[in-house]
C-alpha positions as CSV (number, residue, x, y, z in Angstrom):
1,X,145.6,-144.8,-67.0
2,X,143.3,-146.5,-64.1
3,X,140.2,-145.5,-63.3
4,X,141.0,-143.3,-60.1
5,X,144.1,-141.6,-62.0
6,X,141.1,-140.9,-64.6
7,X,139.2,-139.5,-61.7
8,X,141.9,-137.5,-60.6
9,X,143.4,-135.4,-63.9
10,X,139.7,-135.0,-64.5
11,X,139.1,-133.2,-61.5
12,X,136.4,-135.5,-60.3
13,X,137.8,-137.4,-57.3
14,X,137.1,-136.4,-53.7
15,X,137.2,-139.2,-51.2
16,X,139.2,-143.0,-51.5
17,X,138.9,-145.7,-48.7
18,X,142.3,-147.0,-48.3
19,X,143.2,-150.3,-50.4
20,X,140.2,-148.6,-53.0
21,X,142.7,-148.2,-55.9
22,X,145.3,-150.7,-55.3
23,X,142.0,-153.8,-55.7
24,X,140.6,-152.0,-58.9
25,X,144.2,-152.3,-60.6
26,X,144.1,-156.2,-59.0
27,X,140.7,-157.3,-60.5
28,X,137.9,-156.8,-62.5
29,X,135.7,-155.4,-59.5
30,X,131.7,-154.7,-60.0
31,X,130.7,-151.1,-58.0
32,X,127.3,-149.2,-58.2
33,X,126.2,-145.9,-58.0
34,X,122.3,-145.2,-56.4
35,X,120.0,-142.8,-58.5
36,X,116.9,-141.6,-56.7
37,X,114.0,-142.1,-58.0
38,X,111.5,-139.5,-57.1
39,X,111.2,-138.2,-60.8
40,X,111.1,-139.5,-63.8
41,X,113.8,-137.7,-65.3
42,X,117.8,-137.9,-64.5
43,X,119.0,-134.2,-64.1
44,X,122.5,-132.9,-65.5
45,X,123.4,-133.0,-61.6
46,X,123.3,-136.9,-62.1
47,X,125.5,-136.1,-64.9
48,X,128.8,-137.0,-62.6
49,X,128.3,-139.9,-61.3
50,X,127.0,-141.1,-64.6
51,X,130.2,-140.2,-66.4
52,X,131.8,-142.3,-63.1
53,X,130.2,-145.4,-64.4
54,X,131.5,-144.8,-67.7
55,X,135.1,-144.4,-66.5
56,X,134.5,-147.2,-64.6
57,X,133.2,-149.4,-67.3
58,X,136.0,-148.0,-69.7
59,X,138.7,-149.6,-67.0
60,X,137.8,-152.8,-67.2
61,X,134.8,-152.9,-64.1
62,X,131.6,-153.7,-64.1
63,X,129.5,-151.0,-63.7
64,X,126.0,-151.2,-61.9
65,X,122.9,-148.7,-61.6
66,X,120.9,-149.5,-58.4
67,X,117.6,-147.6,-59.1
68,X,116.1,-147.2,-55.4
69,X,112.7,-147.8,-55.4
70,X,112.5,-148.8,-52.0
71,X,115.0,-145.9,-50.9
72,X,113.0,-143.5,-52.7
73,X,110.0,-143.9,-50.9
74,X,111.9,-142.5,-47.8
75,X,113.9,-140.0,-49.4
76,X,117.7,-139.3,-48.5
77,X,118.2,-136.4,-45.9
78,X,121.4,-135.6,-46.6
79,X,122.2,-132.0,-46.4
80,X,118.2,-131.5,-46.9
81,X,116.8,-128.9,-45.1
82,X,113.3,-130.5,-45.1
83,X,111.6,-134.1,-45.6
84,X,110.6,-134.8,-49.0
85,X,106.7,-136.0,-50.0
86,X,106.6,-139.7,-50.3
87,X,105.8,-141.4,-53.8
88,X,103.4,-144.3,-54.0
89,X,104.5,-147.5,-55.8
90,X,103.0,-147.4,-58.9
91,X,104.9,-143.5,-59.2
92,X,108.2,-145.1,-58.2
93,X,107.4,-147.9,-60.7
94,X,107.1,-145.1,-63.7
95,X,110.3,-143.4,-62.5
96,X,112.6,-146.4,-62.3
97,X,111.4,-147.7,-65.6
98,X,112.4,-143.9,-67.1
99,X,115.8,-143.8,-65.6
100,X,116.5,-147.2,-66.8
101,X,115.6,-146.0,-70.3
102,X,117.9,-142.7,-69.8
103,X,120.6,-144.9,-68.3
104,X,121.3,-147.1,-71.2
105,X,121.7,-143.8,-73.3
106,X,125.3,-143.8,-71.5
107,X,126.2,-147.4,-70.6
108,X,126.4,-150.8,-72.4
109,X,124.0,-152.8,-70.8
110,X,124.1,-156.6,-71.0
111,X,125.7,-160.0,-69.6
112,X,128.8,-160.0,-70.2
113,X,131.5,-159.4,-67.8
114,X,131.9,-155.8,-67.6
115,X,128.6,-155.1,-69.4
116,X,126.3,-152.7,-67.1
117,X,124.0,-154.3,-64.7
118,X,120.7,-152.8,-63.1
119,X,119.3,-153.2,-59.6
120,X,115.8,-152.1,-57.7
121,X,116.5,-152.0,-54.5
122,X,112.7,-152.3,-54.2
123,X,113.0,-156.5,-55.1
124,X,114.9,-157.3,-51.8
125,X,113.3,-154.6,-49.9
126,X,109.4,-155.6,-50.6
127,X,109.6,-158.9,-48.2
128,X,111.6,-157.9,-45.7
129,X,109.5,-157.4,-42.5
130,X,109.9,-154.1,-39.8
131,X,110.7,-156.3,-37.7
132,X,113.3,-158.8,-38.9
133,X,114.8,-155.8,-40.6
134,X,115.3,-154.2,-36.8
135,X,116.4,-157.2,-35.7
136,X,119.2,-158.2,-37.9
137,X,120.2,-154.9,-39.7
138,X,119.1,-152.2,-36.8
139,X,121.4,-153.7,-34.1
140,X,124.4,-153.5,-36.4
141,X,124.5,-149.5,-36.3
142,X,124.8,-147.8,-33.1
143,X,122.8,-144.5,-33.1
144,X,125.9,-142.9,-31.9
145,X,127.7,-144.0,-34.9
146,X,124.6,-142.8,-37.1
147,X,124.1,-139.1,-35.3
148,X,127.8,-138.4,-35.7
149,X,127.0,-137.7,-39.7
150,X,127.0,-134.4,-40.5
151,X,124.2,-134.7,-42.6
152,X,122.4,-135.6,-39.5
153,X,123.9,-133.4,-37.5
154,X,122.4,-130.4,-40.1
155,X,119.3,-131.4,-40.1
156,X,118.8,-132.3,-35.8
157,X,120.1,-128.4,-35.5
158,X,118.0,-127.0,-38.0
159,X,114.5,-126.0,-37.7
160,X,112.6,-129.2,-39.3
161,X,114.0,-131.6,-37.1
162,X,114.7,-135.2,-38.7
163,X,111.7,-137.8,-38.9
164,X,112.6,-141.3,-37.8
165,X,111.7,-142.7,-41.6
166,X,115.0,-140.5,-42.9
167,X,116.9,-141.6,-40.0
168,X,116.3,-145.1,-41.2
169,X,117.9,-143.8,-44.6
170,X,121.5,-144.8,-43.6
171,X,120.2,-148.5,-42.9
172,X,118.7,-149.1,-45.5
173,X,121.3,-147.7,-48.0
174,X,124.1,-149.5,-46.1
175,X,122.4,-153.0,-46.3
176,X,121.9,-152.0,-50.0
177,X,125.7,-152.0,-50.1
178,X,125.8,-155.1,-48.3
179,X,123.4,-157.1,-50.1
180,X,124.6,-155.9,-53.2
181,X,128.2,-157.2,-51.8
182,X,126.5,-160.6,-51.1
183,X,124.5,-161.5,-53.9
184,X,126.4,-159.2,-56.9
185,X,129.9,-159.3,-55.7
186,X,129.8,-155.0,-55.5
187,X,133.4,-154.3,-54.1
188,X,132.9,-150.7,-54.4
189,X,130.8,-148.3,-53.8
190,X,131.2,-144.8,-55.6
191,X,129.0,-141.6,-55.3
192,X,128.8,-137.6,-54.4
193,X,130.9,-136.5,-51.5
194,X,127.8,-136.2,-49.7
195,X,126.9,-139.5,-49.5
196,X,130.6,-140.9,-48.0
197,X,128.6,-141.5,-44.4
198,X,125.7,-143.6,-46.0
199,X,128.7,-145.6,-48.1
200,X,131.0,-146.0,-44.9
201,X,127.6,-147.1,-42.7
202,X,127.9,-150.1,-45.6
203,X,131.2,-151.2,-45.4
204,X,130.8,-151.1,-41.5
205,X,127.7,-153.7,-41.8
206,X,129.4,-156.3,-44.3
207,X,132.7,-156.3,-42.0
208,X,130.1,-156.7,-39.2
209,X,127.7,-159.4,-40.6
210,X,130.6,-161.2,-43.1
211,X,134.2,-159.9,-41.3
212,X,134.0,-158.7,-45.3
213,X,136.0,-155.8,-47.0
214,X,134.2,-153.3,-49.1
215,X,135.7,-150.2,-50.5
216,X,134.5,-146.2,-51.7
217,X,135.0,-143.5,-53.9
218,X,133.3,-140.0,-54.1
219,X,133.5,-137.4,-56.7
220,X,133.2,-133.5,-56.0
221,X,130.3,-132.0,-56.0
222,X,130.3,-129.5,-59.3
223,X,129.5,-126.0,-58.7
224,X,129.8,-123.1,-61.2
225,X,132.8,-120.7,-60.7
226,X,130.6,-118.1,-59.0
227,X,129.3,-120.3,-56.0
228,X,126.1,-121.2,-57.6
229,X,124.7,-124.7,-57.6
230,X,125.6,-126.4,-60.7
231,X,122.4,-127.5,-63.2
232,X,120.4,-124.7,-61.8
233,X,118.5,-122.1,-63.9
234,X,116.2,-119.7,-63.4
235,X,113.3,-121.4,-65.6
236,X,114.3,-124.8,-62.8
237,X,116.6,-127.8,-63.4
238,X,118.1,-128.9,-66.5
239,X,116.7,-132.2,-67.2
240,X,117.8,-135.5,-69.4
241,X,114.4,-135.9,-71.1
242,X,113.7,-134.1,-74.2
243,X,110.1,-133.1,-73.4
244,X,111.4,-131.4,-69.9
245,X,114.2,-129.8,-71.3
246,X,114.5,-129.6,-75.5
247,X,117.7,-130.3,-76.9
248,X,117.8,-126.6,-78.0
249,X,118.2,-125.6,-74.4
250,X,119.5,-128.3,-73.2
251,X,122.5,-127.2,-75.7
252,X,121.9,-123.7,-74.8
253,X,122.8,-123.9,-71.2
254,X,126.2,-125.7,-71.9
255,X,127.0,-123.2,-74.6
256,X,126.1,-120.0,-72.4
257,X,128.7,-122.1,-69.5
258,X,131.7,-119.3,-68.4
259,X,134.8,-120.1,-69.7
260,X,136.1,-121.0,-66.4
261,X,133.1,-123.3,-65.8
262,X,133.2,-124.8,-69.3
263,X,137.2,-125.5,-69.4
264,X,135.8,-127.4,-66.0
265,X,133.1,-129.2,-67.7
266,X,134.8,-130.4,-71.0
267,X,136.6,-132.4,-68.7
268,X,134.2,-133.6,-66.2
269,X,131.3,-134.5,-69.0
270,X,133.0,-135.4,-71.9
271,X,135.4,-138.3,-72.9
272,X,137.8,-136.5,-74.5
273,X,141.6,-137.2,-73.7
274,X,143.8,-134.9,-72.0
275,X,145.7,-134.0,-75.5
276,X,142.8,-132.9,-77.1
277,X,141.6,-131.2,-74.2
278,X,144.5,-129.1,-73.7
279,X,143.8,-128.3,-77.9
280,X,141.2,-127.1,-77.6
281,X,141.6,-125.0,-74.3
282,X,144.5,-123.6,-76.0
283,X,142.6,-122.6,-79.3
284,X,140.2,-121.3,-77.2
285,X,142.8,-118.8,-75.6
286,X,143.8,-117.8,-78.6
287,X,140.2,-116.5,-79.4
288,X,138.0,-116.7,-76.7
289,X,135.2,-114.4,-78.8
290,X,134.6,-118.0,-80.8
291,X,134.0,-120.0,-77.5
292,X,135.9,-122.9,-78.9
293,X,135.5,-124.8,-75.1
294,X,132.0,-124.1,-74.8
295,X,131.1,-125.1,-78.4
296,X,133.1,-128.7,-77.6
297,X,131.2,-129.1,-74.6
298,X,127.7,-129.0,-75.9
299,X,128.6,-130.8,-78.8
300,X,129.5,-133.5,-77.2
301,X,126.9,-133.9,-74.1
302,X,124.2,-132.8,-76.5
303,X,125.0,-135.8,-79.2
304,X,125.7,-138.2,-76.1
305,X,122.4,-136.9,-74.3
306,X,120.2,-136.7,-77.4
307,X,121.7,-137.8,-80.5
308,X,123.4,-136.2,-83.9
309,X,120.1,-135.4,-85.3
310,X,119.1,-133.4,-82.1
311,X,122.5,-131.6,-81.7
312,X,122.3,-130.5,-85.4
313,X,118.7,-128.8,-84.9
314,X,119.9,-127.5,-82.3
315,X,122.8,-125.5,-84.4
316,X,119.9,-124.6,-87.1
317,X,117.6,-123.1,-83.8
318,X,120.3,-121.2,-82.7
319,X,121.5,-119.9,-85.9
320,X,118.0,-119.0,-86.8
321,X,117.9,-117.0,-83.9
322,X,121.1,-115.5,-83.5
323,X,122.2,-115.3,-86.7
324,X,120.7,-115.2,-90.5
325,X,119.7,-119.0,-90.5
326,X,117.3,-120.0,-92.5
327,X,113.6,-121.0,-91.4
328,X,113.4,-123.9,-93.5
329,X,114.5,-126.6,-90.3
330,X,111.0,-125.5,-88.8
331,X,109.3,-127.5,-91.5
332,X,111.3,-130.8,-89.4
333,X,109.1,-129.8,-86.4
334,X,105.4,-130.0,-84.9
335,X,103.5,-127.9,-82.7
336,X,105.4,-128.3,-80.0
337,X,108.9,-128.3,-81.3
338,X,107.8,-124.6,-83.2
339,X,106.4,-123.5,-79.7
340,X,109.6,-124.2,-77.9
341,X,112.1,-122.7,-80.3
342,X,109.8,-119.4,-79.7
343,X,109.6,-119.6,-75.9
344,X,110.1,-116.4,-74.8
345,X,109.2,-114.5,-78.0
346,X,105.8,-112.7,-78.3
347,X,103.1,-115.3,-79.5
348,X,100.2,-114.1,-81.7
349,X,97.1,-115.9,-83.1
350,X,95.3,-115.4,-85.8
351,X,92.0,-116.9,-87.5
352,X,92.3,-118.9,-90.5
353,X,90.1,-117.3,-92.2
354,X,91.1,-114.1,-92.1
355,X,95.0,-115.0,-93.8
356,X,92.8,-117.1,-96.3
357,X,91.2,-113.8,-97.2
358,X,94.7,-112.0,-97.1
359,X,95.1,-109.6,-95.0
360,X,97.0,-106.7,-95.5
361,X,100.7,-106.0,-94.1
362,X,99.6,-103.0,-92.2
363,X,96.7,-104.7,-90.9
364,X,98.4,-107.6,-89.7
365,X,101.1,-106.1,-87.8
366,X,99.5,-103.7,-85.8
367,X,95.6,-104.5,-86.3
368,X,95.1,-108.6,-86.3
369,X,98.3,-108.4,-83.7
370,X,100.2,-106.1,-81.6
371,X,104.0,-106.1,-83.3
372,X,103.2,-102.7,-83.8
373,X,101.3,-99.9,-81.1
374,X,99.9,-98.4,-84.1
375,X,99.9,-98.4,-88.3
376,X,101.7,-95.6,-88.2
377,X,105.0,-97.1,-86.5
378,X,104.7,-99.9,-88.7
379,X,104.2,-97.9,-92.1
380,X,107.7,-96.0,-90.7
381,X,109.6,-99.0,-90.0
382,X,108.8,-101.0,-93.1
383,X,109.9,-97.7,-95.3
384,X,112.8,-97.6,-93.3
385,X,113.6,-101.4,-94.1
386,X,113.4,-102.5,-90.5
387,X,111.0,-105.5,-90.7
388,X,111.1,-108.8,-92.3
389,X,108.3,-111.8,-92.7
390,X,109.8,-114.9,-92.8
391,X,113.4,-114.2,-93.3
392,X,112.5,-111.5,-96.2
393,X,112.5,-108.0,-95.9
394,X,109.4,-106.2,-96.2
395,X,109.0,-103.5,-98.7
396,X,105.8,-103.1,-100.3
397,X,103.2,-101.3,-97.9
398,X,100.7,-102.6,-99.8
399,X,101.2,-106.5,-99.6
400,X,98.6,-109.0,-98.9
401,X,99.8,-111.6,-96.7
402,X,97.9,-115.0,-97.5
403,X,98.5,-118.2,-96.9
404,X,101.1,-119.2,-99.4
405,X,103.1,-117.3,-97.0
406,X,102.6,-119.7,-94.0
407,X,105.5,-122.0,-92.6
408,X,103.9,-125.7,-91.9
409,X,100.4,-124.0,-93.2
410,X,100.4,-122.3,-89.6
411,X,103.3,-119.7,-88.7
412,X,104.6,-116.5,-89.7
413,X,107.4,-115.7,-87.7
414,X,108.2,-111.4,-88.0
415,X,111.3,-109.8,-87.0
416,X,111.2,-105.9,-86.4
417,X,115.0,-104.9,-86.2
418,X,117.7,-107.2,-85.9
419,X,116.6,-109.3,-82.2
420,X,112.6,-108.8,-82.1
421,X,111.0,-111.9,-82.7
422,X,107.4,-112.4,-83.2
423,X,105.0,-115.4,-84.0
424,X,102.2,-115.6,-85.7
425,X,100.3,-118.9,-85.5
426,X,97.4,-119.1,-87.5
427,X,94.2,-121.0,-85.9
C-alpha cells in the first residue's frame, strides 16, 4: 500500500495536486510538514500531521520537520480571528529546541536516506534583508493572487482587519517551500487543509523562479463527532509534554473519546493495520460496555507519546480511582506526581506534629479537616462501614492515626462512600 492509499483508508487525506501520487510511487521523494513554534509544547492537534510523516517515512520518503522560527515570529493568520503576540528570539529558540526533542519521540532521525531531517526556517531567514526579500520574492506573488485565499478573505471581512506582517505570512512560507526545494530536494509539501493556499503560493514561486515542479497533500482537519474542535477540553489543550498534560490524563482523554470518535481515532493515531482494526472494532460491537476501541487507542498513543512505564501508571491511577486498585504505585511518585493523580479531589493539610502525636479518627476527619461537617456524621458513617483510610475500612471509633499510617511519610488518602476522595498531606 503507498502512502496516499494509506492516507485514504485511514480517513486522513483531503487535498492531492495532480501528478502528487503518481512521483511518490516513482521515487524516493523528501516532503516536510511546518510546526509552529509559539510554544514549547506540540499539542494532540499536531498529532495528524505527525502521524503523516510517519506514513510517509514508512513508504519509503524522507520525511522532514521544518520548525519555523522565523515563521513563528509572524504568526500564521489562517482562519485566525485575531493577530497573535510576537515571541522574541531567545523564546522561539526554547520552543524549537522542545519540539525537536518531542519530534524525535515519533520519527527516526538521522542521515540516511529516508531517515528524518530537521529544518529552522530561522537559518535562511536571519540574513535575508526587507529589501532583497521584496525584491526578489515580493514581485513573484501578485496581491490579487494572495487576497483571493480564503483565509484572507476571513480575516479582511472580519472585525480585526489583517496587519501587513501576516499578510507577509504566505511569502515567507512559500519561499520556505522553495528553498527547501532548492537546497533539500522537498518535492512535496504536506499539511492541514487549511494551509493548501500557503502550499500552492510555494509551488507557484519555484515554477516561477526555477520553471520547477513541486507537489501537495493535505489531511482533514479532525473534529469530534459532535462538531467540537478536536484536542480541546475544558481544563485547555491537551499537550505532548508530561508536565503540561500527565500521562494519566493524557490517557484519560483518549479513553473518555465516544465510540464514534474513537473507532475515528484508532485509525488516524495509531499504526495498526486495517485487519486488526476491523478486530477490534468488531470486538468492541460485540460489547461496547468494555470500550475495547477506546482502550486500543490510548494504549497505543499513550506508550508512543510517553512510554510503557507511563502508560502502565497510568492503568494503576485509574484503577485506583475507579476501581479497587491498590495505593501501593503512589510510592513510584513525588510531590507532584501525588498532587496530579488528586486533581480535583478535596486537598487537606495537616501539621506534622500533630499525626506524630496521633491524632484520633474522629478528630481527624472532621476536626484537623473538613471530610466530615461534624463528629457526629463521621461517628455514623464509620459505624455504618462507609469510610476507609488508605484502602482499609475503618472500624474502630477509637483509632489513633499516626504516622506509620502515612503513604511516602506524607499522605493519607480517605474515601467516604464508594467515589469521595480526600487527601491528606501532612506538612
Amino acid at each position: 500500500m503507498n502512502f496516499i492509499e494509506e492516507l485514504r483508508w485511514r480517513g486522513m487525506l483531503q487535498d492531492i495536486m495532480p501528478g502528487t501520487e503518481e512521483l511518490l510511487n516513482k521515487e524516493k521523494v523528501a516532503g516536510y510538514i511546518g510546526f509552529d513554534p509559539t510554544g514549547d509544547s506540540l499539542h494532540v492537534g499536531h498529532l495528524t500531521q505527525i502521524m503523516t510523516l510517519i506514513h510517509f517515512q514508512h513508504a519509503g520518503h524522507k520525511p522532514v520537520a521544518l520548525v519555523g522560527g522565523a515563521t513563528g515570529m509572524i504568526g500564521d493568520p489562517s482562519f485566525k480571528s485575531a493577530e497573535r503576540n510576537l515571541l522574541d528570539e531567545a523564546t522561539l529558540q526554547h520552543n524549537v529546541n522542545s519540539l525537536k526533542n518531542q519530534l524525535s519521540k515519533f520519527l527516526n532521525f538521522g542521515e540516511g536516506e529516508t531517515d528524518a531531517k530537521m529544518v529552522n526556517n530561522y537559518d535562511w531567514f536571519k540574513e535575508f534583508g526587507f529589501l532583497e526579500f521584496i525584491r526578489d520574492v515580493g514581485k513573484l506573488i501578485t496581491v490579487n493572487y494572495m487576497m483571493s485565499k480564503d483565509s484572507v478573505k476571513s480575516r479582511l471581512d472580519g472585525d480585526s482587519g489583517l496587519s501587513f506582517t501576516e499578510f507577509s505570512y504566505q511569502l515567507i512560507q512559500g519561499y520556505d517551500f522553495y528553498y527547501l526545494w532548492k537546497n533539500h530536494n522537498c518535492k512535496v509539501q504536506m499539511g492541514g487543509s487549511d494551509q493548501w493556499g500557503n502550499i500552492v503560493t510555494g509551488s507557484e514561486m519555484i515554477r516561477k523562479i526555477d520553471q520547477g515542479s513541486a507537489f501537495a497533500v493535505t489531511t482533514q482537519l479532525i473534529k469530534k463527532s459532535d462538531g467540537q474542535k478536536f484536542g480541546k477540553t475544558e481544563s485547555g489543550a491537551i499537550w505532548l509534554d508530561a508536565k503540561k498534560t500527565s500521562p494519566y490524563k493524557y490517557y484519560q482523554f483518549w479513553l473518555n473519546a465516544s465510540d464514534d470518535d474513537a473507532k475515528n481515532w484508532i485509525k488516524i493515531f495509531t499504526l495498526k493495520t486495517k485487519e486488526e482494526l476491523e478486530s477490534i472494532i468488531a470486538k468492541h460491537d460485540e460489547a461496547p460496555h468494555l470500550r475495547l476501541v477506546q482502550k486500543a487507542l490510548a494504549e497505543d498513543i499513550t506508550i508512543r507519546t510517553h512510554s510503557k512505564e507511563a502508560y502502565e501508571l497510568a492503568i494503576k491511577t485509574s484503577d485506583f480511582l475507579f476501581g479497587n486498585g491498590s495505593l501501593s504505585f503512589l510510592a513510584e511518585l513525588n510531590e507532584e506526581g501525588v498532587l496530579e493523580v488528586f486533581d480535583g479531589v478535596p486537598h487537606y493539610k495537616i501539621n506534622r506534629a500533630d499525626i506524630e502525636n496521633g491524632i484520633a479518627i474522629l478528630d481527624l476527619l472532621a476536626v484537623h479537616t473538613a471530610v466530615f461537617p461534624s463528629k457526629g456524621e463521621a461517628r455514623k458513617m464509620l459505624q455504618g462501614g462507609g469510610v476507609s483510610l488508605n484502602r482499609e475500612k475503618l472500624t474502630d471509633l477509637e483509632q489513633i492515626v499516626s504516622k506509620d499510617l502515612l503513604i511516602n511519610d506524607s499522605y493519607l488518602v480517605v474515601q467516604r462512600g464508594k467515589k469521595n476522595y480526600y487527601l491528606i498531606q501532612v506538612i
